[in-house]
N, C-alpha and C positions, 0 to 999 in steps of 0.2 A: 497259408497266406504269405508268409516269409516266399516259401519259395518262387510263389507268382509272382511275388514285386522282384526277386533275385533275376528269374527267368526276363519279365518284360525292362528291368531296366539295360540288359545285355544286349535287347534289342531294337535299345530307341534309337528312333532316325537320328542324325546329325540337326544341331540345333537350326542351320538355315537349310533344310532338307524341304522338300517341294511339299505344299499341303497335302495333295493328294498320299503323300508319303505317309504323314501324320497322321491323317484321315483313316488311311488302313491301317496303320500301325493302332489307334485305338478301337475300332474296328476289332482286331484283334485280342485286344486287353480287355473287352467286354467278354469274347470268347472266352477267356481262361480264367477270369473270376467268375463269371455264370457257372464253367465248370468247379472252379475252387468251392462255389457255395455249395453246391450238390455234396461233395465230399469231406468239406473243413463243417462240422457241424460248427465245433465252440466259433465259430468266424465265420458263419452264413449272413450274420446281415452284415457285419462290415466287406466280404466280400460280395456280395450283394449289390452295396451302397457303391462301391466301388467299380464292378459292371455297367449301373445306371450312369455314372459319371463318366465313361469311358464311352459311351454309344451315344450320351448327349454331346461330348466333346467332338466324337466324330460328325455328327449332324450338324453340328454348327460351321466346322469345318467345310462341309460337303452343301452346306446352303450359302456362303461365301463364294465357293466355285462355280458355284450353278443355283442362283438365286431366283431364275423364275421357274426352279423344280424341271427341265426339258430335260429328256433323256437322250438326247443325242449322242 
């Protein structure tokens, strides 16, 4: 788990970085803790817990930019 917070915090956007920036950037951080759970047994559900919060942060996100769901 260490090293997944080590890894994702090297690669956060810039604080006024464009949402869609953010949006993939957790996006991503859902990726690597889902992975982290598979492999960090003692820390599967805090990484776990941590993927869920990371892919609702991005949804929230990505429902702000495009709130009637179009896919354009």
């Amino acid at each position: 788990m260490a090293e997944a917070h080590e890894v994702l915090w090297r690669r956060r956007p810039a604080h006024d970085a464009a949402p869609a920036e953010w949006a993939a950037f957790h996006r991503r951080s859902a990726e690597v803790y889902a992975a982290a759970a598979k492999v960090d047994v003692p820390n599967r559900q805090e990484a776990s817990q941590y993927a869920v919060f990371a892919i609702r942060r991005a949804r929230e996100i990505e429902h702000r930019l495009n709130p009637d769901g179009d896919d354009e």
